[in-house]
N, C-alpha and C positions, 0 to 999 in steps of 0.2 A: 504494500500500500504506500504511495506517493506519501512523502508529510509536501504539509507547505513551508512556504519561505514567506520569512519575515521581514521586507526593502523596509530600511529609512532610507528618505533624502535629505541630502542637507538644505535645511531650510534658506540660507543666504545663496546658495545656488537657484532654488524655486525664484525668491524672490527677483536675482538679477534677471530670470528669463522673464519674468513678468512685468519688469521695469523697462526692460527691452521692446518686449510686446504692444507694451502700451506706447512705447516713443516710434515704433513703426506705424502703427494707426493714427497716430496723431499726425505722421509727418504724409500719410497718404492721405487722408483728411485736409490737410491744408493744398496736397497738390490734386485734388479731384477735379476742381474747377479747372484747369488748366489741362488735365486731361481729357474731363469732360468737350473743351473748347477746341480741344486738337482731334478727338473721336469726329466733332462732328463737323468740321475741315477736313476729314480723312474721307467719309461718309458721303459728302457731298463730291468731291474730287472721283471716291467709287462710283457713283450713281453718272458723272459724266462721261468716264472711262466703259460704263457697260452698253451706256446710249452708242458714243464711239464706233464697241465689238458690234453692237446688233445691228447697227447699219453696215459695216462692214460686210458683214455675214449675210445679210438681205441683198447687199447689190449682187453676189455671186450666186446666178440660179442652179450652181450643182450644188448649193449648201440645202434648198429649197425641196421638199417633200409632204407628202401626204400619211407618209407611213409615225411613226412612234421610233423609228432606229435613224430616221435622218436627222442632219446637224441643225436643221429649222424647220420642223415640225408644225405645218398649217392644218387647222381644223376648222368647221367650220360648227356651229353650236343652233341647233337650229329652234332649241325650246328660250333662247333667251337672244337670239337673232346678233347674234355676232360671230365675229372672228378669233378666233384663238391661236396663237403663236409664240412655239415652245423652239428654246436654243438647248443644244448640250452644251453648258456653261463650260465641260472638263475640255471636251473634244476643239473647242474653238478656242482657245485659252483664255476668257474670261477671268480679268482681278478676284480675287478673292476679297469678299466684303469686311472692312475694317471691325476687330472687335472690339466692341463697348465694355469702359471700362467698369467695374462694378463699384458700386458704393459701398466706401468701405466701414461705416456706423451704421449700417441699417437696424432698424429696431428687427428680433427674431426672438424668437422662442429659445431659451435656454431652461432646458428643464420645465417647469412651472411660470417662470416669468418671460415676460414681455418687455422685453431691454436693449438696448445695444450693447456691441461687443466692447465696446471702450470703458463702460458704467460697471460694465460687471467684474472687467479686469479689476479698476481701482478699487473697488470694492473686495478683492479679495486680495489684493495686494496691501489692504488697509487690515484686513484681519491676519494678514504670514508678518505684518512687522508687529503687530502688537503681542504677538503670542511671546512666551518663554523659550521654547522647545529651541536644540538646535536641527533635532529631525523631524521632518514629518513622515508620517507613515504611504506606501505605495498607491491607496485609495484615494489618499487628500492628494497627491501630485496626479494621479490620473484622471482626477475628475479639473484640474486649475491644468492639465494638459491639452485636453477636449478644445478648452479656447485658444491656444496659441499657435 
């Protein structure tokens, strides 16, 4: 029969990566706007680049078919009276659409509460300096791991 093991960590260890943690979301927090502002300069410069490809792709009629396996794929839709026209984005080289950056305080579900991730670091970075201990045990760093 297996026993188990008993981890301390050191709690001034816990604490630097959580002090860490906290100064990397703060310093992406201040740079979101700026990514946000460059995603959507990137986005828009996308969107002219794929006008570009499809006209490209439209002047040459061997790209031009009626099947689902051609590079420009015409249908015609006839319950909503239009046209439909489909490219193989891989096949023609079409850009790849810029990704959006994610926000990095969203409020989320941790457990039970309804919080950002920034709130709940300091807050548990406020209860690892106040304690005595200089270990804490494997369950309290796996659960203050979860966040970082």
């Amino acid at each position: 029969m297996a026993k188990s093991l008993a981890v301390k960590i050191p709690t001034a260890s816990l604490i630097a990566e959580v002090e860490a943690q906290i100064a990397k979301l703060e310093q992406d927090i201040e740079q979101y706007a700026d990514k946000r502002k460059q995603y959507e300069a990137d986005l828009k410069q996308w969107q002219r680049d794929i006008i570009t490809h499809a006209i490209k792709a439209l002047n040459n009629p061997d790209n031009i078919g009626t099947d689902n396996d051609s590079l420009v794929s015409v249908s015609y839709n006839r319950y909503h009276n239009g046209v439909g026209v489909e490219f193989d984005a891989d096949a023609l080289g079409f850009p790849k659409k810029p990704e959006e950056p994610s926000r990095p305080n969203q409020q989320s579900y941790y457990g039970r509460d309804y919080t950002t991730k920034l709130d709940l670091l300091k807050k548990n970075l406020k209860v690892l300096k106040m304690t005595n201990q200089e270990e804490v045990n494997a369950s309290t760093y796996n659960s203050v791991m979860e966040l970082l």
